[in-house]
Structure formats: C-alpha cells, structure tokens
NUROPA-581537 format. One record per residue (C-alpha): x, y, z; residue in three letters. Coordinates in nm, 2 decimals. Example, Ala and Ser with C-alpha at 12.3 -4.5 7.8 and 13.67 -1.06 7.14 Angstrom:
% NUROPA-581537
PT      c1      c2      c3  residu
PT    1.23   -0.45    0.78     ala
PT    1.37   -0.11    0.71     ser
This chain:
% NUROPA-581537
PT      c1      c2      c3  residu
PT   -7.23   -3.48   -0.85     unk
PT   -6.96   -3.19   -0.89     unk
PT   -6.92   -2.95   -0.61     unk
PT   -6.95   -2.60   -0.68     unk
PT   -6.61   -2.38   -0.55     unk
PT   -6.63   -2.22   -0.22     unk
PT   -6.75   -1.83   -0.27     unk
PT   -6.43   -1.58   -0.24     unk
PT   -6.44   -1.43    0.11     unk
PT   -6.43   -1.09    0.06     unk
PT   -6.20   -0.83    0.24     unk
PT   -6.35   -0.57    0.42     unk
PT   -6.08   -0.36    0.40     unk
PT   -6.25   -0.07    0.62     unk
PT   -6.24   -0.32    0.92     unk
PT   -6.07   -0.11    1.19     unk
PT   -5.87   -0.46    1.32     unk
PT   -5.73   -0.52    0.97     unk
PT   -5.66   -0.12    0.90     unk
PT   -5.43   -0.15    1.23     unk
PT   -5.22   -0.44    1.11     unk
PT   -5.15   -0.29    0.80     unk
PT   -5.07    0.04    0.96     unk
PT   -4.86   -0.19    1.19     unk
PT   -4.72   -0.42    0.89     unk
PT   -4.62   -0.04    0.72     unk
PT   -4.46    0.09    1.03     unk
PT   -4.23   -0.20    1.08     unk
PT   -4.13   -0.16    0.67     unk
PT   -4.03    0.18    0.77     unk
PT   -3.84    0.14    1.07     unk
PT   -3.65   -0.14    0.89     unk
PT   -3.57    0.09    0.59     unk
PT   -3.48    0.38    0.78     unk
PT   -3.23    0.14    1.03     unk
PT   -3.08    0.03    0.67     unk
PT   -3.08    0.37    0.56     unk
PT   -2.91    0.47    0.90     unk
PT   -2.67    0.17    0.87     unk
PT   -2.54    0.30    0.56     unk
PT   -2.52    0.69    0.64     unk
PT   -2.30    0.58    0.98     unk
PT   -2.12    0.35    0.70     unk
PT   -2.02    0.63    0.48     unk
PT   -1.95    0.86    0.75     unk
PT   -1.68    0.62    0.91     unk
PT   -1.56    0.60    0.57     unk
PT   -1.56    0.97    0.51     unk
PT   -1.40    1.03    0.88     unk
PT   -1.10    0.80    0.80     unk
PT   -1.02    0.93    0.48     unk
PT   -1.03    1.30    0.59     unk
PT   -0.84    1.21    0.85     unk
PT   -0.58    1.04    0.65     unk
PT   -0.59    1.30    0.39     unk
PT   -0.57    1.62    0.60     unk
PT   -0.24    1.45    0.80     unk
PT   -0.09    1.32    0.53     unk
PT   -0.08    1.56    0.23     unk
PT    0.16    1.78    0.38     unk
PT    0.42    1.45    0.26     unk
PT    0.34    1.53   -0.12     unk
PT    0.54    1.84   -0.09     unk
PT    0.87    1.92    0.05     unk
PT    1.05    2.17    0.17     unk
PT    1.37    2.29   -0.06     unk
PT    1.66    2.56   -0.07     unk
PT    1.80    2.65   -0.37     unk
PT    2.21    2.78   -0.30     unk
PT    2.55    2.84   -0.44     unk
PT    2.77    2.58   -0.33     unk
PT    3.14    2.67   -0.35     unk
PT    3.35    2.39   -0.50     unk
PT    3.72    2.44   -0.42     unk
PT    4.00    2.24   -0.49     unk
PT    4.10    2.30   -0.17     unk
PT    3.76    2.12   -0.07     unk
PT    3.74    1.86   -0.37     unk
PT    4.02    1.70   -0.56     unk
PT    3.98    1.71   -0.95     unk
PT    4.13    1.37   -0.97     unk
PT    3.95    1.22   -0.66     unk
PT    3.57    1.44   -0.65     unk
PT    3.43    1.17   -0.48     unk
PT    3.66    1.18   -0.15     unk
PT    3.59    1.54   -0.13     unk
PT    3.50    1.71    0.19     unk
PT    3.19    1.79    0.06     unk
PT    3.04    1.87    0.43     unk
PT    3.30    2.15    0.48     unk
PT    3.17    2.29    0.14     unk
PT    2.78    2.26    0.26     unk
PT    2.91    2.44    0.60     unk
PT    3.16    2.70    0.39     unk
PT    2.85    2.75    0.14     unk
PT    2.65    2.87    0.45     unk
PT    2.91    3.08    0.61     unk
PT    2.87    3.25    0.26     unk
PT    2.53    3.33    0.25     unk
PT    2.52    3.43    0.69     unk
PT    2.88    3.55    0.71     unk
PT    2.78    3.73    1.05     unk
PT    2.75    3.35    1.22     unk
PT    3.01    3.29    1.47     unk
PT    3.22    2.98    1.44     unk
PT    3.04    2.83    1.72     unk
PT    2.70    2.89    1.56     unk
PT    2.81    2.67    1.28     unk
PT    2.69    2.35    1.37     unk
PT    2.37    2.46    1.42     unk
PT    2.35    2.65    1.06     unk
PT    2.43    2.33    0.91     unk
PT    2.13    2.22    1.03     unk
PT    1.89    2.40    0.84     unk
PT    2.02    2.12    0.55     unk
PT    1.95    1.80    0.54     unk
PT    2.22    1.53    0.60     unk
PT    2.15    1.41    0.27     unk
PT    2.26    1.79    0.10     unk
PT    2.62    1.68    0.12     unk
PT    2.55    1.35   -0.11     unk
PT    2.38    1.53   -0.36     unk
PT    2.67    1.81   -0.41     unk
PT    2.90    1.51   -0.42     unk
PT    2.67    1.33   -0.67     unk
PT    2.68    1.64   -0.90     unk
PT    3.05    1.70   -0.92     unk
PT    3.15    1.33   -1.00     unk
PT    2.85    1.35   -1.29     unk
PT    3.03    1.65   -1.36     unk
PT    3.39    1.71   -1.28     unk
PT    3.40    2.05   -1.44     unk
PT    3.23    2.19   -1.14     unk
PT    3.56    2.18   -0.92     unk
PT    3.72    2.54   -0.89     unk
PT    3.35    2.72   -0.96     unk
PT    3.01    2.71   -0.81     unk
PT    2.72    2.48   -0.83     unk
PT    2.39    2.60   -0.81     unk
PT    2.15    2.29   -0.67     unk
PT    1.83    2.28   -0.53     unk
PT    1.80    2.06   -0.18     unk
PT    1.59    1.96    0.10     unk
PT    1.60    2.12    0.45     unk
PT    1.64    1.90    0.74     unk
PT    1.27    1.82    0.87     unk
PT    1.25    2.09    1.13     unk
PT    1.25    2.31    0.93     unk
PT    1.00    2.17    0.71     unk
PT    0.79    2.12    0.97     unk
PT    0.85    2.52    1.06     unk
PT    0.73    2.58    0.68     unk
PT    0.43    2.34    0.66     unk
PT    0.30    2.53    0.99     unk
PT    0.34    2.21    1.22     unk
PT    0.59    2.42    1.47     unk
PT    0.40    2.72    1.64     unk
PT    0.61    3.04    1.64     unk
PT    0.42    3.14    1.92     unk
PT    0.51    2.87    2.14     unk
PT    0.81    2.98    2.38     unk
PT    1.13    2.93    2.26     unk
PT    1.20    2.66    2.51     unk
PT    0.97    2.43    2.41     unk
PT    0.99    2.49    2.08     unk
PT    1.24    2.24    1.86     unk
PT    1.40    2.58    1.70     unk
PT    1.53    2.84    1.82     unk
PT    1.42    3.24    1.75     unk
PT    1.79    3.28    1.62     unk
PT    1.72    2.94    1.42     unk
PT    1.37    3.05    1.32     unk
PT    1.52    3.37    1.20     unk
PT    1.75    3.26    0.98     unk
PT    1.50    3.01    0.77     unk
PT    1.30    3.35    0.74     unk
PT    1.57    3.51    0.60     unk
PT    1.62    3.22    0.31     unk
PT    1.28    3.25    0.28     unk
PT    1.29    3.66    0.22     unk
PT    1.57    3.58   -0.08     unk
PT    1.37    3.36   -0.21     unk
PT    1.62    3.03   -0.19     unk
PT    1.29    2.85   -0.03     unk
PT    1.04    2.64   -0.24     unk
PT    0.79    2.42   -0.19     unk
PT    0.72    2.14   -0.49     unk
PT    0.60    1.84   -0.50     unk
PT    0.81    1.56   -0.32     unk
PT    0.95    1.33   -0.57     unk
PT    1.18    1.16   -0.29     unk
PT    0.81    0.99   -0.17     unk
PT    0.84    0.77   -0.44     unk
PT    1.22    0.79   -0.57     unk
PT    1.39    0.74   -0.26     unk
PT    1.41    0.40   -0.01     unk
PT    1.39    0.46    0.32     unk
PT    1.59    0.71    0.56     unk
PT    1.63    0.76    0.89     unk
PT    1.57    1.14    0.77     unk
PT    1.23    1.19    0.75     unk
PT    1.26    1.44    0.44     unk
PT    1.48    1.19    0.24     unk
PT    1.30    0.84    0.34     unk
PT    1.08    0.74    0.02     unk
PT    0.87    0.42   -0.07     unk
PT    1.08    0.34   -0.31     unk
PT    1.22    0.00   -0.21     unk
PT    0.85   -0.07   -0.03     unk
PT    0.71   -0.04   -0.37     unk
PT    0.95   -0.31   -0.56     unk
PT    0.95   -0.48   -0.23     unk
PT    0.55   -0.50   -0.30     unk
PT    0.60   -0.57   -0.63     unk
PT    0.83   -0.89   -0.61     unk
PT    0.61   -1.02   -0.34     unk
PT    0.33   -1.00   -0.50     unk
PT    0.44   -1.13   -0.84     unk
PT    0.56   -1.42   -0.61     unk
PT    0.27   -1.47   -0.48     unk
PT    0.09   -1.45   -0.83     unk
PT    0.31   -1.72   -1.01     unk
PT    0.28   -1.98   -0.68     unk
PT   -0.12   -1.88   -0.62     unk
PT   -0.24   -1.81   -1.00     unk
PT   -0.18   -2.20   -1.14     unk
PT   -0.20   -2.40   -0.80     unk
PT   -0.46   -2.23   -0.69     unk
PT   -0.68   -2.28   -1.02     unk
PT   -0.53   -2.66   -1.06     unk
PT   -0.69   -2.74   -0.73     unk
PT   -1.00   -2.58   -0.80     unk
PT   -1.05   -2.77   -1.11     unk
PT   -0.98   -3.12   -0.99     unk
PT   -1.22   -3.10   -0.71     unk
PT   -1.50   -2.92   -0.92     unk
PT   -1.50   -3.12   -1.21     unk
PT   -1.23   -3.47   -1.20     unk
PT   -1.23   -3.55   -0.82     unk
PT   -1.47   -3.87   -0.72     unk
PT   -1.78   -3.74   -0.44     unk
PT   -1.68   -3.90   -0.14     unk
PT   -1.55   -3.85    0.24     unk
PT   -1.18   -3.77    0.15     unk
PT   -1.30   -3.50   -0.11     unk
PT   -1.57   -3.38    0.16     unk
PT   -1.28   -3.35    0.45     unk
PT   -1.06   -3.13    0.13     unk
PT   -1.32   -2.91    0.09     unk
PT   -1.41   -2.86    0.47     unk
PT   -1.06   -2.77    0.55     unk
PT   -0.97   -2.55    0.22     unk
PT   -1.29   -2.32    0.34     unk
PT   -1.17   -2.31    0.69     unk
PT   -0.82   -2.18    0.59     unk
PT   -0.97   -1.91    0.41     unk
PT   -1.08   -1.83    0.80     unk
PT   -0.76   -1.87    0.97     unk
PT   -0.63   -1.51    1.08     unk
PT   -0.30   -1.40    0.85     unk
PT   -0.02   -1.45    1.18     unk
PT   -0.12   -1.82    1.12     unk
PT    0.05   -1.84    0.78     unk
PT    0.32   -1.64    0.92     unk
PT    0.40   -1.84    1.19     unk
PT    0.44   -2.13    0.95     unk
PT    0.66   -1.95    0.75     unk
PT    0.84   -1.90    1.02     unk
PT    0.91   -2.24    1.07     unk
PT    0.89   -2.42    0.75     unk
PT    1.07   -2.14    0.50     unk
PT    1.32   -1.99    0.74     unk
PT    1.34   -2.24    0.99     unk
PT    1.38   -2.54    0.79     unk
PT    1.47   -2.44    0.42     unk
PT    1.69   -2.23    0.54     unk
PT    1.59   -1.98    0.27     unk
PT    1.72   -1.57    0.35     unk
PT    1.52   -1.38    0.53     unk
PT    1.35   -1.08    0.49     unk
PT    1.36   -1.14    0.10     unk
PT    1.06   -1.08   -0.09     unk
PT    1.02   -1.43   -0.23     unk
PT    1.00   -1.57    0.09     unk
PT    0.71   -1.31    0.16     unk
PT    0.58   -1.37   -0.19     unk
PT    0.54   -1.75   -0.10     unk
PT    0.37   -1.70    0.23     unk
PT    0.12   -1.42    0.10     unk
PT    0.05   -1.76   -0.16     unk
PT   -0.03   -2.00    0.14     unk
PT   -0.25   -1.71    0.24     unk
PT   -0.41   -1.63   -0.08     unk
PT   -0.47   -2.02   -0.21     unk
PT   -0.79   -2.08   -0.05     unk
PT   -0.93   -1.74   -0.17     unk
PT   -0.84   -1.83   -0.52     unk
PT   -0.98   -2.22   -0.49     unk
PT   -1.31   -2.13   -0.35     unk
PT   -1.34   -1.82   -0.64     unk
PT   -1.30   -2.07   -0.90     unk
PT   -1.49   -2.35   -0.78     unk
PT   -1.76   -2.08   -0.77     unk
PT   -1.66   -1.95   -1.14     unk
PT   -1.71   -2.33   -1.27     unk
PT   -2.00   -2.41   -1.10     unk
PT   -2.17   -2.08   -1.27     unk
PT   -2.13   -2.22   -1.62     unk
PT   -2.44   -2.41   -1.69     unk
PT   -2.47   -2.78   -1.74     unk
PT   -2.59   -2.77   -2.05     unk
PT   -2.26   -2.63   -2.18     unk
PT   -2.12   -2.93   -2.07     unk
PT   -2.38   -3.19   -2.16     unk
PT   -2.41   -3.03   -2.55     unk
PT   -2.02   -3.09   -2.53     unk
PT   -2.01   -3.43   -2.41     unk
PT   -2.28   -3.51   -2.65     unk
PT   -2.07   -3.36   -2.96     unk
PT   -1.76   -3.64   -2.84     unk
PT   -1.52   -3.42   -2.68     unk
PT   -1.36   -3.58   -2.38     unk
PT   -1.42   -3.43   -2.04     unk
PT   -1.05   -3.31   -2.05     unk
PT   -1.19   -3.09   -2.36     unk
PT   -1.48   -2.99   -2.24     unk
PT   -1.30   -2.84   -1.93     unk
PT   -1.06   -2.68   -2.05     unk
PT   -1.21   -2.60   -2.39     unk
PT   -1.55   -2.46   -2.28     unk
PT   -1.62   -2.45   -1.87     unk
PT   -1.28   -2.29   -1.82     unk
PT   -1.27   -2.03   -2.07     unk
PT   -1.67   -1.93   -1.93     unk
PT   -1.58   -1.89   -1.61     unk
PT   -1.20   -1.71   -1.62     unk
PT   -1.41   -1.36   -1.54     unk
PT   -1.49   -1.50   -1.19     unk
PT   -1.14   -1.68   -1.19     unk
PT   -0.96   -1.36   -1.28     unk
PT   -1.14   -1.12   -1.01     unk
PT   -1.15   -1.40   -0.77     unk
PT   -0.79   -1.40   -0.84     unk
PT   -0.76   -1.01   -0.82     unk
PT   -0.94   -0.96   -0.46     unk
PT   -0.68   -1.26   -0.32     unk
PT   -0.38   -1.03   -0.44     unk
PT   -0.53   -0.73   -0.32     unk
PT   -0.59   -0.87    0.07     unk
PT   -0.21   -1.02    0.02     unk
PT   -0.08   -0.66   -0.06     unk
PT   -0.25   -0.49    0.26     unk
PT   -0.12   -0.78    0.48     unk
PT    0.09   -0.74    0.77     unk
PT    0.14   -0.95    1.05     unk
PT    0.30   -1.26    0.84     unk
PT    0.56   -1.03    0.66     unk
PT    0.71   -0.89    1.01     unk
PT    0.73   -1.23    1.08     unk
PT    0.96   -1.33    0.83     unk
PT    1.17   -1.01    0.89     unk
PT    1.00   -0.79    0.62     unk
PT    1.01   -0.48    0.85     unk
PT    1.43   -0.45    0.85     unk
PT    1.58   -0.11    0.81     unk
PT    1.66   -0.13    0.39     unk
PT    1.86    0.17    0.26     unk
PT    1.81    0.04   -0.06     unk
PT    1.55   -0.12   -0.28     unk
PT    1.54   -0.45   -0.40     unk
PT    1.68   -0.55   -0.72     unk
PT    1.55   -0.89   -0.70     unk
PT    1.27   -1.12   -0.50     unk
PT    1.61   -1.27   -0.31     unk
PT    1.78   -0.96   -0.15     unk
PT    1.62   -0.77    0.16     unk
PT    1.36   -0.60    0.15     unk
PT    1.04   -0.45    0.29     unk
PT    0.67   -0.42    0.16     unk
PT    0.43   -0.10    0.19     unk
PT    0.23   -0.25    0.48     unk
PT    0.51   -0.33    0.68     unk
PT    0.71    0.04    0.58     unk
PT    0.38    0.19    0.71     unk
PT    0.44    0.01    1.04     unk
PT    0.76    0.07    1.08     unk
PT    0.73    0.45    0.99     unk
PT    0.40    0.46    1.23     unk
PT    0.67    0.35    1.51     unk
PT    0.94    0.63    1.44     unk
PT    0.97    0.95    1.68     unk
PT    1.02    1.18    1.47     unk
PT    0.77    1.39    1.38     unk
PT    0.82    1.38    1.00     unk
PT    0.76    1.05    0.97     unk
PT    0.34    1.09    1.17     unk
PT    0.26    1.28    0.82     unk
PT    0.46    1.01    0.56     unk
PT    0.27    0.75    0.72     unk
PT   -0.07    0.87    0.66     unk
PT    0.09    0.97    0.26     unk
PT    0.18    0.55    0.27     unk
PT   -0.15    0.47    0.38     unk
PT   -0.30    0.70    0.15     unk
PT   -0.04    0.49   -0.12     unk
PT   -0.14    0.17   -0.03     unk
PT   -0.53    0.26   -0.02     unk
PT   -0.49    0.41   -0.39     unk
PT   -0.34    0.06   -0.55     unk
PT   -0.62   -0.14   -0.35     unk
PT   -0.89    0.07   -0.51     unk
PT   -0.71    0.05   -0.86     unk
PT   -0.70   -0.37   -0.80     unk
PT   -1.03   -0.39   -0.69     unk
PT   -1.20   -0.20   -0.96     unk
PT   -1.00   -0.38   -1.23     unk
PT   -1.18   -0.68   -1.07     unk
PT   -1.50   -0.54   -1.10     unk
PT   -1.42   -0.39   -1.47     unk
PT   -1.30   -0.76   -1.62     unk
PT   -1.61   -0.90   -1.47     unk
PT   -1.89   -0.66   -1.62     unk
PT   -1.67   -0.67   -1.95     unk
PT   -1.64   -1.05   -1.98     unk
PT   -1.92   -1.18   -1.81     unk
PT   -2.19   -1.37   -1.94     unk
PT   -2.56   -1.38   -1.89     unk
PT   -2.73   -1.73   -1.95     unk
C-alpha cells in the first residue's frame, strides 16, 4: 500500500510573527550593504586624501625655476687652449656685476646666490662643446639656486619679516628685478628625470634611481623569472606526494609572509658578508629583491597550472605524449597568463621595496648613475627615503614628485598584469 505525499504546508505570509522576521532578515541585508558601501567610500576617500596630498606637494617639482643671461666669456677668464680650467665662477659673478652694476663688492657673494652652484658647470660645459665662445658672450638659460625658487613657486611669504625669512628684502628685490626683464621662466623640469642626484635641490634628478631601478629589477627578473617557474613546476606536476614535498610547500607559503628586512638581513650576511660581492651595486639588490619575489612567483604558478583542467592532460596522455610533453607542450603554455601577471605583481612589490635595499647600502649618496648592475647605485624607493630625510626645503616637494614617480610605474605594471590576463586567458 503506497503512501500518499504529505500535503504542502502553506505560508501564511500575512502572519504578523513571520512579516517581523523578514522585516528583520531585510534590515540586517541593508545594514550589511550600507557598512560595505561605507567600507568602500572611507576606502576611496583614503585613497583620494593621499593622492591629493601627494599631488598638491609635489607638482611644484615638475617645473623649475630658470634665468636666462649673457655670460661674458673673456680670455682673461677662459683660456682658448685650456676652456675647461677656466674660471668660469668669476665669469658667473662678472656676468652678474653686469646685469646689477650698482652691487657693492661686498654684496657679491650674496648675488651669486641667486644661481645655482651648478650654473658655473653648464657655462663651462658650453664653451668646451664650443670653443668659439671664448672672447664673446653666451647666452644660456639656468636654474636659480632653490631659494629662490621657492620665492617664485610662492613657498617663501613676502610678508613674513625679513628676519625670519631665508631672503632678504634687498635679495628679494633683486629676483624681482630679473623677473621685471623678463630673464625669469618657469618650464617644465627636465633635471627630474635627466639629472642623478644633488645635494642642490634644483639640480638633484632620478636619473641614476631610475637605471638603479632598472638593473635591479632586471636582476631580479632573470634570477626570479626561470627559478621561480622551475620550482613551481616540479612540485605541481613531477614531485612524488609525500611529507618532504608537504614540509616544501608549508615553508615556500610562509616565506611569501616573512616581512621584506628578513631577506635583507640575509643579504646582509650571505652576499656582502660572505661572497664578498660590492656593495650598494644593483645586482646585489637585484638578487635579494629575487629571494624576496620567489615565493610570490612559485605559488602564482602553481595556481596557473592547477587552473588548466585535467582533461587537457588526460586527452594528452591518452594521444602518447610523455608527461614531459604534456607539460611543457600543453599545461604550460595554458596557464603562462596567470604565470606572467603572477610574475608581474612580484616585480612590482620588489620595485616599491625598501627596507632590504638600505640594507645592502642602496641609499649611498651617487652623483652619477649606474652604467651597469655592478657599480653603486640607488633605487627610487630608497632615493625617496633618502630625499624625505634631507633639510632642505627643496627636497619636501621632489619627494612627493618621486613618490608620485614610483606610484605611476606601479600602476603601469599592474595593469599590464591585468591586460595580459583578460587578453590571454581562457574560459573552460
């Protein structure tokens, strides 16, 4: 004898009990959504807040501050068959005398401050290009000392009495007076990116930050890039299941934890301390941002191959290609999207890193940038830190420009990552 289904209880949905818990149920949905929503607003402002922030201190380093002058070059002053042992700073200060021939002797010194120190090296620069200068007059176009960029970017208060301002109303007066010819001009500062660093804020540059950057990271790349994906292979696909493999995987994922001063440390010790190798160099950097960036490049690929389906492999295997082929003939080439922005995000952490490169002597005063991984050298986190730490107060509105540097190429790496992924990846 069959039994006949139990009758559907039907839902009184006018019951005043069950109208309360779903007006209950509906109230917790929307004070969830509205703490997301909340979340995310205080998100974006943060975001908003740093970059204003950043932006409105640090523009003021795009542009600089420049005189155009006649610069009187005499024989007296420059020898035609030496021009670069020329007393080019008695020409910057006779040059001067020219254009405010009413300045006393002993006012001098302070005139040639309205230059930078860096004015003499140019004029010198462009006689030797062109010796035909000696006996005539070169026109050239250089930077002002910072405080008096500072004066024309608005940073220095006229109004604030003269003695605790850092010029003069004398000094003051004079810049006006360039100003009023028309010798003053305000373009876009090239030196940001042409020059390596100064101890003048308006001729220090990112120049050898940049290539120190670049050799570091391509370091880093070449050590990270093939290891890295070696690794990840052989314990995905080759490597046997058992408590040596297990102990592998337990300690690559908790290096991909360990805070950055770790890997510097052991840099420390191992690269400079027992290899001897030359510090400061950007290969040595390079090799320690590599310890760094391994596990983040192992556990991106593991996760790339285990994506690819099995089938892939088993339709393979089934065809007679070895496991070598399959691998490397059908997982690998599947999953290289995920390798390849797995890969990207590691490089991109390793280029904001600080902590391990001042550890290895990255942050050294370098006049000059690098023309190789092996010479001296520092990187764009480390020049930010390093500029962030100067007194003067040039330097406040370069390191918020670096920043603003070192946040652009970040955003260009990560978005190539997300660009390679939506262009090669696949949907099974």
């Amino acid at each position: 004898m069959t039994q006949s289904p139990p009758a559907e209880r039907k839902v009184d949905w006018k019951d005043p009990q069950l109208a309360a818990t779903l007006r209950a149920r509906h109230a917790r949905e929307r004070r969830l959504k509205l703490l997301g929503l909340a979340s995310l607003g205080a998100a974006f402002a943060m975001l908003f807040i740093l970059l204003a922030s950043l932006a409105a201190s640090g523009y003021k380093a795009f542009v600089q501050t420049h005189v155009t002058m006649d610069f009187i070059i005499s024989e007296q002053n420059v020898s035609p068959d030496k021009p670069e042992k020329g007393k080019y700073r008695k020409v910057v200060a006779e040059s001067l005398q020219a254009v405010f021939p009413e300045v006393s002797r002993k006012e001098m010194r302070q005139l040639r401050k309205i230059l930078s120190n860096g004015a003499q090296y140019m004029v010198r620069d462009a006689v030797v290009a062109d010796p035909s200068l000696i006996g005539g007059v070169l026109r050239l176009t250089v930077p002002v000392s910072d405080p008096y960029d500072q004066l024309n970017k608005g940073e220095i208060d006229r109004a604030t009495p003269e003695a605790n301002r850092r010029l003069s109303d004398r000094e003051i007066a004079w810049f006006d007076r360039l100003k009023e010819a028309g010798m003053i001009s305000t373009p876009f500062n090239k030196a940001l990116f042409l020059n390596a660093d100064s101890r003048f804020p308006e001729l220090a540059g990112l120049k050898g930050a940049l290539w120190g950057s670049f050799y570091a990271l391509l370091v880093c790349f070449l050590l990270s890039f093939p290891i890295g994906i070696g690794a990840a292979i052989y314990l995905e696909e080759f490597a046997p299941r058992n408590r040596f493999t297990d102990i592998i995987e337990v300690n690559i994922n908790n290096l991909a934890a360990v805070p950055s001063v770790v890997f510097g440390l052991l840099a420390l010790a191992v690269f400079l301390g027992w290899f001897n190798l030359p510090r400061s160099a950007a290969f040595v950097g390079g090799m320690t941002l590599a310890l760094m960036t391994l596990p983040t490049i192992i556990i991106a690929t593991r996760a790339a191959l285990k994506a690819v389906p099995p089938s892939i492999r088993e339709a393979a295997l089934g065809l007679g290609a070895s496991r070598q082929q399959v691998v490397f003939g059908h997982v690998l080439p599947l999953a290289m999207p995920g390798i390849l922005t797995g890969t990207i995000i590691g490089l991109a952490q390793a280029l904001g890193e600080t902590a391990p490169l001042l550890l290895i002597g990255m942050n050294a005063f370098i006049t000059s940038a690098p023309e190789s991984a092996f010479e001296p050298a520092t990187a764009l986190p480390t020049q930010i830190f390093i500029w962030a730490d100067s007194p003067e107060r040039g330097f406040a509105a370069r390191t918020s420009a670096a920043i603003l540097v070192l946040l652009g190429f970040l955003i260009i790496m990560n978005l190539t990552a997300v660009i390679l992924r939506r262009k090669f990846e696949r949907k099974w």
